[in-house]
N, CA, C and O of each residue as an XYZ file, in Angstrom:
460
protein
N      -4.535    -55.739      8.198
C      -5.860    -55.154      8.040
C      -5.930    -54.335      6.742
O      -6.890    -54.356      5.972
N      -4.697    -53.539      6.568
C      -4.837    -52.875      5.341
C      -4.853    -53.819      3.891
O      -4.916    -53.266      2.793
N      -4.807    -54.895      4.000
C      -4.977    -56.290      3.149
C      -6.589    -56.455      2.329
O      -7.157    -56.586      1.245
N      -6.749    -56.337      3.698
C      -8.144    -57.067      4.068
C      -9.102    -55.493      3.371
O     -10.010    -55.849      2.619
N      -9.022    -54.339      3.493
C      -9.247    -53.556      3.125
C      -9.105    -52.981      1.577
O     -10.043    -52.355      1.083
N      -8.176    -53.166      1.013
C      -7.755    -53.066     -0.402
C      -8.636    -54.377     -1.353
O      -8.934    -54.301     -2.545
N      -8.895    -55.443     -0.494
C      -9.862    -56.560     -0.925
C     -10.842    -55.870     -0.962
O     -11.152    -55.191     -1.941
N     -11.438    -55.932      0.026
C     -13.207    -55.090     -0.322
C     -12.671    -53.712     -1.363
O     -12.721    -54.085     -2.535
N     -12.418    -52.956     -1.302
C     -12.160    -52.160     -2.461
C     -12.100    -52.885     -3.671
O     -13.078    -52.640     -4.376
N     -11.463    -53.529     -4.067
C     -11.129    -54.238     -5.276
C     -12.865    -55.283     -5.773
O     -13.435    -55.450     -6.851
N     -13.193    -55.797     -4.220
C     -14.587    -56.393     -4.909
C     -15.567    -55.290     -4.997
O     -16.393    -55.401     -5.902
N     -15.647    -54.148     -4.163
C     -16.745    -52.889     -4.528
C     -16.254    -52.463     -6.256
O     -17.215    -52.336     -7.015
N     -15.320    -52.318     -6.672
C     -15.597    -51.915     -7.865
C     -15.564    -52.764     -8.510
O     -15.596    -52.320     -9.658
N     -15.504    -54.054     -8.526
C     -15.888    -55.256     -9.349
C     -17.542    -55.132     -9.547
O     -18.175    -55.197    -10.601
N     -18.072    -54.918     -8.084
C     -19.610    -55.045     -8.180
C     -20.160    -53.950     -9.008
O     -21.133    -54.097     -9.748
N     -19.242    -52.409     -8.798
C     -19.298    -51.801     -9.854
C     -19.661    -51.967    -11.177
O     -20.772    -51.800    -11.680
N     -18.258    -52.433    -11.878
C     -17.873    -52.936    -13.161
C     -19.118    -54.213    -13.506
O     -19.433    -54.440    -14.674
N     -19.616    -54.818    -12.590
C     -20.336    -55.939    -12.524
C     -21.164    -55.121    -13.285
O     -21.205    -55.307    -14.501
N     -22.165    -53.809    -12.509
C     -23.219    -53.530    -12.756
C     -23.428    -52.977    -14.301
O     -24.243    -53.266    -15.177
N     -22.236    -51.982    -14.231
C     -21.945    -51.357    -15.713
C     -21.911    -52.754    -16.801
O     -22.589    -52.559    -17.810
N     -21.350    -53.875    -16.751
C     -21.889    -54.620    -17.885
C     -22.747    -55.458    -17.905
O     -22.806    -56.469    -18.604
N     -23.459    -55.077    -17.134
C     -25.292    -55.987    -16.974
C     -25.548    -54.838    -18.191
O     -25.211    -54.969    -19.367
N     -26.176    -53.779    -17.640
C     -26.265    -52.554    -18.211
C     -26.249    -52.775    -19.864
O     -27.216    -52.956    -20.604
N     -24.744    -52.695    -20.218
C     -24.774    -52.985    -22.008
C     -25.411    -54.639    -22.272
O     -25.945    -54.794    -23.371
N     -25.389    -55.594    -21.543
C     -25.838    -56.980    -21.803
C     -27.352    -56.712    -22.192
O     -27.930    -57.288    -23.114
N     -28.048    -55.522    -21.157
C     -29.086    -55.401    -21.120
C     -29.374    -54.834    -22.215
O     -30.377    -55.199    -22.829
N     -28.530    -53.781    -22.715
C     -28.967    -53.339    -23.729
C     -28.980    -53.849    -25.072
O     -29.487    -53.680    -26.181
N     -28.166    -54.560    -24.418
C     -27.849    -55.405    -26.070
C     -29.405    -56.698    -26.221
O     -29.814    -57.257    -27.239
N     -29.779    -56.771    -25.200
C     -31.071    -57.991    -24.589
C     -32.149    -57.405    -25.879
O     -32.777    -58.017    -26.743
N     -32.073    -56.439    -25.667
C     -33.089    -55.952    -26.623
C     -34.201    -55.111    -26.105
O     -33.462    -54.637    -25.242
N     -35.538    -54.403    -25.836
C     -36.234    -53.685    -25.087
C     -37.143    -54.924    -24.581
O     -37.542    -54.875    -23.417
N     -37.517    -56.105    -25.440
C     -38.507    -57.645    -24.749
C     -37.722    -57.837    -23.470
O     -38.226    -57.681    -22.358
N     -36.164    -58.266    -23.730
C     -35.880    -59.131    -22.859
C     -35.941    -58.982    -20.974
O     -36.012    -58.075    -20.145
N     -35.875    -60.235    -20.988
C     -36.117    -60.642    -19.401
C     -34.978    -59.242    -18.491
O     -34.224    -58.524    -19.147
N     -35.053    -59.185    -17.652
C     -34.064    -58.780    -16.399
C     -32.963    -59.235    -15.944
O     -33.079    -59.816    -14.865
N     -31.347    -59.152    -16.623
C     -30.604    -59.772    -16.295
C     -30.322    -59.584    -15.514
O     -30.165    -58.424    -15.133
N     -29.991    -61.033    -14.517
C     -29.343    -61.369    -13.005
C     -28.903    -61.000    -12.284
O     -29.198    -61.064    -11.091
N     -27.142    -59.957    -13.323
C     -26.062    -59.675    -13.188
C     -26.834    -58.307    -12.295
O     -25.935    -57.732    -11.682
N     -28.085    -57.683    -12.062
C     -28.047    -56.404    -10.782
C     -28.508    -57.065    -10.296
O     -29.544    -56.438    -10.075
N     -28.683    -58.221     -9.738
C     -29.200    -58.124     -8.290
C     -27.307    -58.843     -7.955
O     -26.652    -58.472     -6.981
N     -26.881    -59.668     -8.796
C     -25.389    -59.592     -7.837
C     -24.530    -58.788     -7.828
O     -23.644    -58.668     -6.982
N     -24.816    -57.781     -9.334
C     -23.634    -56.668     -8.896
C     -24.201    -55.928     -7.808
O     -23.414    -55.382     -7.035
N     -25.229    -55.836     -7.649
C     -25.658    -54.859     -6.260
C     -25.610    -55.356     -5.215
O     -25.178    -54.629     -4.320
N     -25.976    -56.649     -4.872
C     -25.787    -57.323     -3.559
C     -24.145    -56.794     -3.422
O     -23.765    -55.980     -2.580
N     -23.192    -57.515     -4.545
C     -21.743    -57.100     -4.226
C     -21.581    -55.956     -3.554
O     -21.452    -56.029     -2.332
N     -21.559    -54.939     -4.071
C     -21.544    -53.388     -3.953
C     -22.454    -53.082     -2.491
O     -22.181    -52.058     -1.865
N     -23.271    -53.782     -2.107
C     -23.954    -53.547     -0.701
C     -23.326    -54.532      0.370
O     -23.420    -54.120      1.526
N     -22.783    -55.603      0.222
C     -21.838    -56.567      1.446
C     -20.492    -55.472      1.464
O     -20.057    -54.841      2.427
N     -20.091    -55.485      0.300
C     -18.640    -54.885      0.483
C     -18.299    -53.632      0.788
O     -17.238    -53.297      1.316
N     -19.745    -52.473      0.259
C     -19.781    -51.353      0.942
C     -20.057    -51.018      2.401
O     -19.623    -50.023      2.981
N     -20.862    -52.003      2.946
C     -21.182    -52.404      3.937
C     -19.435    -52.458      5.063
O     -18.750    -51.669      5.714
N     -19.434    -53.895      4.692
C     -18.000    -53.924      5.755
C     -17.082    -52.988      5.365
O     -16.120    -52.898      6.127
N     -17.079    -52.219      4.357
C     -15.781    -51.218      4.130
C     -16.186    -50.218      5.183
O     -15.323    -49.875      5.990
N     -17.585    -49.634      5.282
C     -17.626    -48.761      6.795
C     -17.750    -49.365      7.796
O     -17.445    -48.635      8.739
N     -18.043    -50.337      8.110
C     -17.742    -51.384      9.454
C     -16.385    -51.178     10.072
O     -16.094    -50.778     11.199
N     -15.313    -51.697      8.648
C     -13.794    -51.719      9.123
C     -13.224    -50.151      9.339
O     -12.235    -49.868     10.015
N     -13.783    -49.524      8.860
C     -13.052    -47.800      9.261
C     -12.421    -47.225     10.353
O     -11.666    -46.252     10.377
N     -12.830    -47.968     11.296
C     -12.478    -47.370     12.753
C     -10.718    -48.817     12.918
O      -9.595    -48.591     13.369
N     -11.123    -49.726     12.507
C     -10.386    -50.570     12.593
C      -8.434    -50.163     11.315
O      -7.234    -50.438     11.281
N      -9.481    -49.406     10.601
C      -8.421    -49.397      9.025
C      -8.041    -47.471      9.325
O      -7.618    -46.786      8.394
N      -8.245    -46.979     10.487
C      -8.136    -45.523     10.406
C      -8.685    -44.691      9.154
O      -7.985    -43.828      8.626
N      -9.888    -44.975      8.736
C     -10.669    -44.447      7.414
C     -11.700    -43.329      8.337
O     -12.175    -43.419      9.470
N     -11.781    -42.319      7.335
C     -12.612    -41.180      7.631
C     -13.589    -41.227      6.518
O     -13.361    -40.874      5.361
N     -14.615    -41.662      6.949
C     -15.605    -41.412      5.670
C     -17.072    -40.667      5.842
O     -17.838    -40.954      6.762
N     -17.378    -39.600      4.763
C     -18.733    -38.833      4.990
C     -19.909    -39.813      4.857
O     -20.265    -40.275      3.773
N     -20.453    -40.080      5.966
C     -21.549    -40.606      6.224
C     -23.129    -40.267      5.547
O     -24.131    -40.977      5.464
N     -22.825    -38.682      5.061
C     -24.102    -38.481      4.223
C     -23.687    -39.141      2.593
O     -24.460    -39.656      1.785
N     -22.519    -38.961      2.494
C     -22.382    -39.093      1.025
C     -22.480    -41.086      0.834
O     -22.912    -41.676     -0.156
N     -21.842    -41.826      2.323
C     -22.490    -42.932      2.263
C     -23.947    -43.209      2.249
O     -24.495    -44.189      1.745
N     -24.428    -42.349      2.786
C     -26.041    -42.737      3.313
C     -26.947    -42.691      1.862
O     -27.687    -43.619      1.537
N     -26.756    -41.404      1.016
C     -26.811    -41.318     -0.273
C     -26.864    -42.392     -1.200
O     -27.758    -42.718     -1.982
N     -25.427    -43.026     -0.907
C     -25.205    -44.046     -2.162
C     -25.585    -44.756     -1.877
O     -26.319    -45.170     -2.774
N     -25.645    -45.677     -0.608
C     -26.348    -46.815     -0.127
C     -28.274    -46.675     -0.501
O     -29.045    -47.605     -0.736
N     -28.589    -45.146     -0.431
C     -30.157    -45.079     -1.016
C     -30.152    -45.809     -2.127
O     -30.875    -46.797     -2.259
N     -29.321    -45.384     -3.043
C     -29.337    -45.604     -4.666
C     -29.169    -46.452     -4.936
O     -29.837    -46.811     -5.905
N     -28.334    -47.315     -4.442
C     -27.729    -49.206     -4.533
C     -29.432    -49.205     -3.657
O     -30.068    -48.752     -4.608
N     -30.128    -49.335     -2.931
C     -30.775    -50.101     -2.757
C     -32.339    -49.831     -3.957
O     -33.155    -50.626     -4.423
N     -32.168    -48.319     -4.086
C     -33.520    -48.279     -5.420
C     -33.011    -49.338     -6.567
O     -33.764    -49.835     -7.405
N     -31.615    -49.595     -6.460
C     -31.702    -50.617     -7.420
C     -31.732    -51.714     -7.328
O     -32.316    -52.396     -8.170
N     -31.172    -52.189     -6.377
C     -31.845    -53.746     -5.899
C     -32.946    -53.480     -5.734
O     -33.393    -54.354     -6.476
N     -34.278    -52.719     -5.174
C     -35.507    -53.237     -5.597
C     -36.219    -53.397     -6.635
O     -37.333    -53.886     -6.823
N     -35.399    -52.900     -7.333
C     -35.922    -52.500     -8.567
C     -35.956    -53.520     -9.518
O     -36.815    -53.849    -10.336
N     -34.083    -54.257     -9.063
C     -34.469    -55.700     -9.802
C     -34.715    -56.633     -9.273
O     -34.626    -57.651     -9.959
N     -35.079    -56.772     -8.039
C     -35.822    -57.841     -7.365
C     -37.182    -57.881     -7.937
O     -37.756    -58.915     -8.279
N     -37.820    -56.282     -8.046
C     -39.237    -56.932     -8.603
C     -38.985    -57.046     -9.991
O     -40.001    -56.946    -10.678
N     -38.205    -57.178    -10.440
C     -38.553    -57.316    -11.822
C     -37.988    -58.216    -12.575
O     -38.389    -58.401    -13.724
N     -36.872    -58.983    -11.992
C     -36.114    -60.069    -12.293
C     -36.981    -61.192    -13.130
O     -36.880    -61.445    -14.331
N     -37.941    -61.849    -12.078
C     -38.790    -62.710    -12.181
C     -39.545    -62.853    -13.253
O     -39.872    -63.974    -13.645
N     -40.054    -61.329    -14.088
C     -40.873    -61.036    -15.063
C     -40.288    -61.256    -16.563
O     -39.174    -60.939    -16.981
N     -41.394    -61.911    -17.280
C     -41.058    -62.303    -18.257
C     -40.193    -61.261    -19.220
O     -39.160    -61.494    -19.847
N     -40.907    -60.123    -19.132
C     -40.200    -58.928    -20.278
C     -40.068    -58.016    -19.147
O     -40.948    -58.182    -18.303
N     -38.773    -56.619    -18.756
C     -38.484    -55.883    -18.256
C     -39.719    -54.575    -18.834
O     -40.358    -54.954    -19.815
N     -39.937    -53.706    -18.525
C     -40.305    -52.358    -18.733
C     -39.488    -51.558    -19.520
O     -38.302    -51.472    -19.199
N     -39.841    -51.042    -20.355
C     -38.437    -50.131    -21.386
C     -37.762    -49.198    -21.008
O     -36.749    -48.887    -21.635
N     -38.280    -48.316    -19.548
C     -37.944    -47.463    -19.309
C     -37.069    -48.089    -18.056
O     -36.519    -47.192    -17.418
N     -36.859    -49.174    -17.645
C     -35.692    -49.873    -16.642
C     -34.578    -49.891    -16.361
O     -34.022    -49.440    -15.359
N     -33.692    -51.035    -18.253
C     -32.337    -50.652    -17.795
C     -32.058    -49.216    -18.003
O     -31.026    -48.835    -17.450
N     -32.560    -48.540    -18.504
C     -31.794    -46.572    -18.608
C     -31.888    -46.239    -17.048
O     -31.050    -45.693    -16.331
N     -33.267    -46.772    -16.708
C     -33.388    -46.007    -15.356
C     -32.135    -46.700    -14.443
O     -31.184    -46.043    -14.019
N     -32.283    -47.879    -14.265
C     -31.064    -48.815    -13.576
C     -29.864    -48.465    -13.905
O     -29.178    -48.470    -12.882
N     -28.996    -48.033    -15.212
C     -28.064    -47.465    -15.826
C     -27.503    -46.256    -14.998
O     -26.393    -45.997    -14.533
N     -29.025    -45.460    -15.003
C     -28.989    -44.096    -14.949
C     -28.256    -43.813    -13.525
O     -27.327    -43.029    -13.330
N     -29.104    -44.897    -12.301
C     -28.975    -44.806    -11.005
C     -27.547    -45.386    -10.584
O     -26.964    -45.073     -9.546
N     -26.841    -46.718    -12.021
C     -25.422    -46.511    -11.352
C     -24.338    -45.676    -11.657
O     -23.440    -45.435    -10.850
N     -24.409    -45.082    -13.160
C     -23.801    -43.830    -13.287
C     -23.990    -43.085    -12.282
O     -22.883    -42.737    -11.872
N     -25.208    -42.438    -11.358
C     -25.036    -41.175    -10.366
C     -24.707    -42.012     -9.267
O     -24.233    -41.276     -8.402
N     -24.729    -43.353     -8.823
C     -23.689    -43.436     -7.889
C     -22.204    -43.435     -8.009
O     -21.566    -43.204     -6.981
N     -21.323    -43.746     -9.543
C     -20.283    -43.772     -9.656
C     -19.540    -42.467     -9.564
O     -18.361    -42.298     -9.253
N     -20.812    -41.220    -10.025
C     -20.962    -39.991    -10.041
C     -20.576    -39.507     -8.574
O     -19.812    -38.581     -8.303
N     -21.276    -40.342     -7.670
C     -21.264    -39.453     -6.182
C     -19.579    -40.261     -5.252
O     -18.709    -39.770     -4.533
N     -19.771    -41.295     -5.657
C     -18.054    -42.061     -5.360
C     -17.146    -40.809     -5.951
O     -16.769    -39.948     -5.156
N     -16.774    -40.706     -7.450
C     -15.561    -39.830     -7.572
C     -16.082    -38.169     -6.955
O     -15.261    -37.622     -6.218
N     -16.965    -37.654     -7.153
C     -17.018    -36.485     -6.864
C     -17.720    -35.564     -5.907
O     -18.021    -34.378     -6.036
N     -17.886    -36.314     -5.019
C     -18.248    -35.818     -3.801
C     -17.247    -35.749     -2.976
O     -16.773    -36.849     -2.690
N     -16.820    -34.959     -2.554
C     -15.825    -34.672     -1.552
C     -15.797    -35.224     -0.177
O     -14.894    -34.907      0.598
């Protein structure tokens, strides 16, 4: 089980790392370009795998603060909606990827330093 556990860890910060280089792709896209892909799968990632990582807790003897989950799971999901509606659209909004950026920095923010 502790296998199986160090896996989802390893894909949560992939979905991480996923999101952080949408982020510069995006920035590099230019302020026209479309909505790259890469958040709605780095976030889906980061929401399956965060998901079963508190599922398995009771199973993996994990103690985890439930507000500081409840928190981050808000923020992963302002950002999947965020690029769900906006994926589709020809040009993003300028004020997007910063905002999208912004929202996975303060979750990476609330992972290391929330107690």
């Amino acid at each position: 089980m502790d296998f199986v556990r160090h896996l989802l860890v390893f894909l949560h910060l992939l979905g991480m790392a996923l999101l952080i280089g949408t982020l510069m792709l995006q920035l590099k896209a230019g302020k026209d370009a479309p909505l790259n892909k890469g958040w709605l799968h780095g976030s889906a990632l980061q929401l399956v795998t965060g998901i079963a990582l508190m599922l398995l807790a009771p199973l993996t003897h994990q103690d985890y603060n439930h507000v500081k989950l409840g928190v981050k799971l808000l923020v992963l999901v302002v950002i999947g909606v965020l690029a769900v509606l906006y994926v589709t659209k020809e040009r993003a909004p300028r004020w997007l990827p910063q905002t999208l950026g912004g929202l996975v920095v303060l979750n990476v923010g609330l992972a290391v330093f929330w107690a």
